[in-house]
C-alpha positions in Angstrom: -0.4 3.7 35.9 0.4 3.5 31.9 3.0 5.6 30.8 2.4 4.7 27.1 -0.7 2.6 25.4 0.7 0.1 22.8 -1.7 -3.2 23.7 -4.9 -4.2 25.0 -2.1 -5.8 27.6 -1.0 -2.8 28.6 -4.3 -2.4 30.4 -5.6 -4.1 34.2 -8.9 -5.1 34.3 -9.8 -2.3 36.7 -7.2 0.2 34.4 -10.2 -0.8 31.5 -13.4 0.1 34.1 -12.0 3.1 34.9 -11.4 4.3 31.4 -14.7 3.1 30.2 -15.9 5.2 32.8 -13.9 8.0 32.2 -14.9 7.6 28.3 -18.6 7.5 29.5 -18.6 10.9 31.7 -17.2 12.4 28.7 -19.1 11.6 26.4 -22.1 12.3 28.3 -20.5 16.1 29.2 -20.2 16.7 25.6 -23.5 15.7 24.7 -25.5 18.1 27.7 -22.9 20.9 25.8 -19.8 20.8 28.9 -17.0 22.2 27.0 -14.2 22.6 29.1 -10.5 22.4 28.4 -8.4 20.4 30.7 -5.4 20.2 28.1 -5.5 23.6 26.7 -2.4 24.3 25.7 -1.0 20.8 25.3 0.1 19.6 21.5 -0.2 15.9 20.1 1.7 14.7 17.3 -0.6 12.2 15.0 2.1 10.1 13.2 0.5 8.7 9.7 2.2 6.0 7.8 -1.6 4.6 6.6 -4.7 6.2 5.7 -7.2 6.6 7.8 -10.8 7.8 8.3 -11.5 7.2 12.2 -8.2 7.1 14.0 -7.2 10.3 12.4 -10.7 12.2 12.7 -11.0 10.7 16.1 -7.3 11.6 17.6 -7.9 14.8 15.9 -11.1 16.0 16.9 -10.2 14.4 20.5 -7.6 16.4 21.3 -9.2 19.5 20.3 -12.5 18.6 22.0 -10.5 18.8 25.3 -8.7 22.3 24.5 -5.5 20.7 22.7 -4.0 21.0 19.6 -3.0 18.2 17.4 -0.3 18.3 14.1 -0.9 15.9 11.7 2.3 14.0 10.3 2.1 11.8 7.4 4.4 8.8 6.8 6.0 10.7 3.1 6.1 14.1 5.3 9.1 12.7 8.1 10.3 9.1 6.3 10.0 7.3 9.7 13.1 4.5 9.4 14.5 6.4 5.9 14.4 9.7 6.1 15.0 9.7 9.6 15.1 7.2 12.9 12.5 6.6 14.2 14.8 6.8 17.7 15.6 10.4 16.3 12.0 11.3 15.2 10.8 10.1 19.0 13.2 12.2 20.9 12.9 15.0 18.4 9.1 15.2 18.9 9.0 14.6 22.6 10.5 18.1 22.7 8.0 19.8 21.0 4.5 17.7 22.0 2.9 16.4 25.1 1.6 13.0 23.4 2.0 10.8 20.4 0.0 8.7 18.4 1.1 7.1 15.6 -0.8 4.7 13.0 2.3 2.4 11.5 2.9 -0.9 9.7 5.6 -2.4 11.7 4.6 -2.9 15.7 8.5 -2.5 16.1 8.1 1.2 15.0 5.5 1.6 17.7 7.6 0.0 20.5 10.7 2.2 19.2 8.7 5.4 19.1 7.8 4.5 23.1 11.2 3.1 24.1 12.8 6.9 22.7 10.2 9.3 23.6 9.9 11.1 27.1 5.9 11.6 26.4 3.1 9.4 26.1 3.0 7.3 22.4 -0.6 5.8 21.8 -1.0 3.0 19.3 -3.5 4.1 16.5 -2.6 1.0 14.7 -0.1 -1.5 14.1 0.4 -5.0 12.3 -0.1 -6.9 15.4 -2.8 -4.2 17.2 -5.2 -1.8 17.3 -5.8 -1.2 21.2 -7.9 1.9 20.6 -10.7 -0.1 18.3 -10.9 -3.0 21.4 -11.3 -0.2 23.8 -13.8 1.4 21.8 -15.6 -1.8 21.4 -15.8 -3.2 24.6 -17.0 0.4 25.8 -19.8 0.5 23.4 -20.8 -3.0 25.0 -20.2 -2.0 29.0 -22.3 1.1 28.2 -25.1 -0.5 26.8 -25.1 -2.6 30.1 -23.7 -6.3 28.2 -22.4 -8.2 31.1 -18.8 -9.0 29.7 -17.4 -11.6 31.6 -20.3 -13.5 31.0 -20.5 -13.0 27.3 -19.5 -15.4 24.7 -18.2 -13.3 21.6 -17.5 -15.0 18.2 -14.6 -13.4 15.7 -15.6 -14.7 12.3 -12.4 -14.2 9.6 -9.2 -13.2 9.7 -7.3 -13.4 12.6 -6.1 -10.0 12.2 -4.5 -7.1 14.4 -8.1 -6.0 15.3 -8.7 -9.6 16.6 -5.7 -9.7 18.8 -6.3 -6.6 20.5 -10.2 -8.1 21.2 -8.7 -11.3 22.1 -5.9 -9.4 24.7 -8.8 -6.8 26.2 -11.6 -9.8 25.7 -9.4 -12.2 28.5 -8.7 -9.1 30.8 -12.8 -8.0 31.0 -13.5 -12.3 32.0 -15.1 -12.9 28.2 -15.1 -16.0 26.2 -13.9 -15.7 22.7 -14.4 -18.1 19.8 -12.4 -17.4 17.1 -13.3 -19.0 13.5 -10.9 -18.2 10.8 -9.5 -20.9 7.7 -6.5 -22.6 8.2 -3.1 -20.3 8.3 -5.0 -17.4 9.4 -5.4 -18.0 13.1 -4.4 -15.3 15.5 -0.6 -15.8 16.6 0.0 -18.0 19.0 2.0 -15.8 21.1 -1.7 -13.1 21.6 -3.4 -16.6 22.1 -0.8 -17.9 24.7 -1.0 -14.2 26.4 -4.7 -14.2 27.0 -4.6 -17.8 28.4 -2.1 -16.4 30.5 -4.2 -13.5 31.6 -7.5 -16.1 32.3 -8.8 -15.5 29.2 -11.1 -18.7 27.4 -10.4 -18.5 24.1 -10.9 -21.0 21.2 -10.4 -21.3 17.2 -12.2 -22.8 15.2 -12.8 -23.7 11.1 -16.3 -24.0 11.5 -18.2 -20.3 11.6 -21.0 -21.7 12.3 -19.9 -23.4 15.2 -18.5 -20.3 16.7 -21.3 -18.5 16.1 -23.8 -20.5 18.3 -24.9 -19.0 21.0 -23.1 -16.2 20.6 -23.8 -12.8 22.2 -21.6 -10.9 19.9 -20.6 -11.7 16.7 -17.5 -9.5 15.3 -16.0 -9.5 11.7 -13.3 -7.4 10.2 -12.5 -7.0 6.2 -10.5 -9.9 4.5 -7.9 -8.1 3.2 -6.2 -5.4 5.1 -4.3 -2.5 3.7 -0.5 -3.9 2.6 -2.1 -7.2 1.8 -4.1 -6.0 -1.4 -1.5 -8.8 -3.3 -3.2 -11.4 -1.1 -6.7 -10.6 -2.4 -7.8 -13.0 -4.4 -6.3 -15.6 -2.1 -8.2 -14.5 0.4 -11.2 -14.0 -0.7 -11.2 -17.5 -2.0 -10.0 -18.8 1.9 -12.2 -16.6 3.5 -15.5 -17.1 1.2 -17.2 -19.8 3.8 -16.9 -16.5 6.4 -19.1 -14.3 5.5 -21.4 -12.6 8.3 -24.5 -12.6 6.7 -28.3 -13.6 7.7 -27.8 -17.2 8.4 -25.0 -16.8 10.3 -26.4 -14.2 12.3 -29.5 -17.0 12.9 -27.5 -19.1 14.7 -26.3 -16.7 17.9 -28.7 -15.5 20.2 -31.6 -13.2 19.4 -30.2 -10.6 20.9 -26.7 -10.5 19.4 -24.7 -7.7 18.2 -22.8 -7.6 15.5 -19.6 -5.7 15.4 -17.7 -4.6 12.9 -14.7 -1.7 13.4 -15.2 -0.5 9.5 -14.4 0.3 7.2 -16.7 -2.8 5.6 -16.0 -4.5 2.3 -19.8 -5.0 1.7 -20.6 -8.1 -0.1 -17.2 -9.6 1.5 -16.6 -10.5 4.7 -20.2 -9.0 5.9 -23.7 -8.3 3.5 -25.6 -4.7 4.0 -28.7 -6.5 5.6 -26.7 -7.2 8.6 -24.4 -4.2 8.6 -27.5 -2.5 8.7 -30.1 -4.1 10.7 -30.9 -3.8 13.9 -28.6 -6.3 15.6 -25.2 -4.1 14.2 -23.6 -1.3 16.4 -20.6 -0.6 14.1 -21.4 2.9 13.9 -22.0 3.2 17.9 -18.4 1.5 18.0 -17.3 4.2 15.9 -18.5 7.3 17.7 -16.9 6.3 20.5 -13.5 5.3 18.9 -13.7 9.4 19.7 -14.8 9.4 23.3 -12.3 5.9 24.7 -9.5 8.1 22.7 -10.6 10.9 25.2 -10.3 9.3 28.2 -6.9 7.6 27.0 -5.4 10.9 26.1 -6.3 12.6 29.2 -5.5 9.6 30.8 -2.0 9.4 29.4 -1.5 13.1 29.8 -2.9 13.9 33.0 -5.9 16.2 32.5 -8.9 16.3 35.0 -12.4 15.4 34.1 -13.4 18.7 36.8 -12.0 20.7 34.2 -14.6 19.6 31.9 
């Protein structure tokens, strides 16, 4: 069983089912008005260092949905690494809460945070992942019936913390992943090594188009992440034969869906025509960012879906 959820790796295939499953009986027990309240009286601490729109209202709203609390800590509010360790903040916290989740820049802050707490530390975020957006994503396909270990899903642009936790969670459900991204923006080798390792097939690629043949899914994330806005222009220059737009979208399958975990840079990296019509489900990945978060908290913490 996980003690702490850092990476898509940190998941078994089966570990993913049951979550997914988990995340659906939730969300369906919400939605017929089930209210219950398996972690009343249980506290998470949501540690802040970017801003968010999802992860926080998602974490947030989570933990309350299932009779918690949650205290919001931004990154100027405790100085993770200045004011304060983040060894010292981790052991200081695990005193006080029964979970933490913590949106950072550096992965090593997550991994510290985990190493020094004595309660469960969910990644919201880091510069090498973003487990709960995979999760989230992969559960809005399993629920809508996609068979994934026979799918073919194509990541068009950057090669980015979003990708590598699809890439990780994509080799453990049996997909096959194409990545396509410009030179010196691959994923890291070590992600792509790790899903080879796990029986993943994954592939990269220059050519967009190429990856997007065929494709069941197509996937794209903005160009320019936040702590790279000094890379923009360079990026938008390296990235501008990436766009997700009509006649990429022409060359997968008819029935593809395009993902994209948001927030967009319309006109970028996707145009409105496809972020709106009919083939995208980026605002179905989005509601259930908040029902996968459920299951992993309760999960983590050791709530019961009968109390529900």
């Amino acid at each position: 069983m996980m003690r702490h959820f850092l990476s898509s790796a940190d998941l078994t295939r089966d570990a993913a089912l049951q979550v997914f499953q988990l995340a659906a009986d939730l969300k369906q027990r919400w939605k017929a008005g089930r209210r219950g309240t398996p972690l009343a009286g249980r506290t998470m601490a949501l540690i802040f260092e970017k801003p968010s729109l999802r992860t926080r209202v998602t974490f947030e709203v989570g933990i309350v949905q299932l009779g918690g609390r949650a205290v919001y800590l931004s990154g100027a509010e405790i100085g993770l690494g200045t004011r304060e360790s983040v060894a010292d903040v981790a052991r200081n916290l695990a005193r006080w809460v029964d979970g933490i989740a913590a949106r950072v820049y550096a992965h090593a802050t997550i991994e510290t945070l985990a190493r020094h707490a004595t309660v469960p530390v969910i990644n919201g975020l880091s510069d090498s992942e973003h487990p709960c957006q995979a999760l989230a994503d992969f559960f809005t396909l399993w629920e809508r019936g996609v068979d994934i270990g026979a799918m073919r899903l194509a990541w068009i642009g950057d090669g980015n913390n979003v990708c590598h936790s699809v890439i990780l969670l994509g080799a453990l459900l049996g997909a096959s992943t194409v990545v396509a991204c410009p030179p010196g923006y691959e994923p890291a080798p070590r992600v792509l090594d790790a899903a080879r390792r796990l029986g993943g097939r994954v592939e990269v690629t220059e050519d967009a188009r190429k990856a997007a043949v065929g494709a069941d899914v197509i996937y794209t994330d903005v160009w320019t992440s936040m702590g790279q806005e000094a890379e923009r222009v360079r990026r938008q220059e390296a990235f501008s034969r990436y766009q997700v737009n009509e006649t990429i979208v022409g060359f997968a399958k008819p029935s593809v869906l395009v993902m994209h975990c948001l927030p967009a840079h319309r006109g970028e990296e996707i145009t409105d025509a496809v972020l709106d019509g009919p083939h995208s489900i980026a605002l179905d990945q989005a509601e259930n960012r908040l029902h996968a978060q459920k299951a992993v908290i309760l999960t983590l913490l050791g709530g019961s879906i009968d109390d529900v």
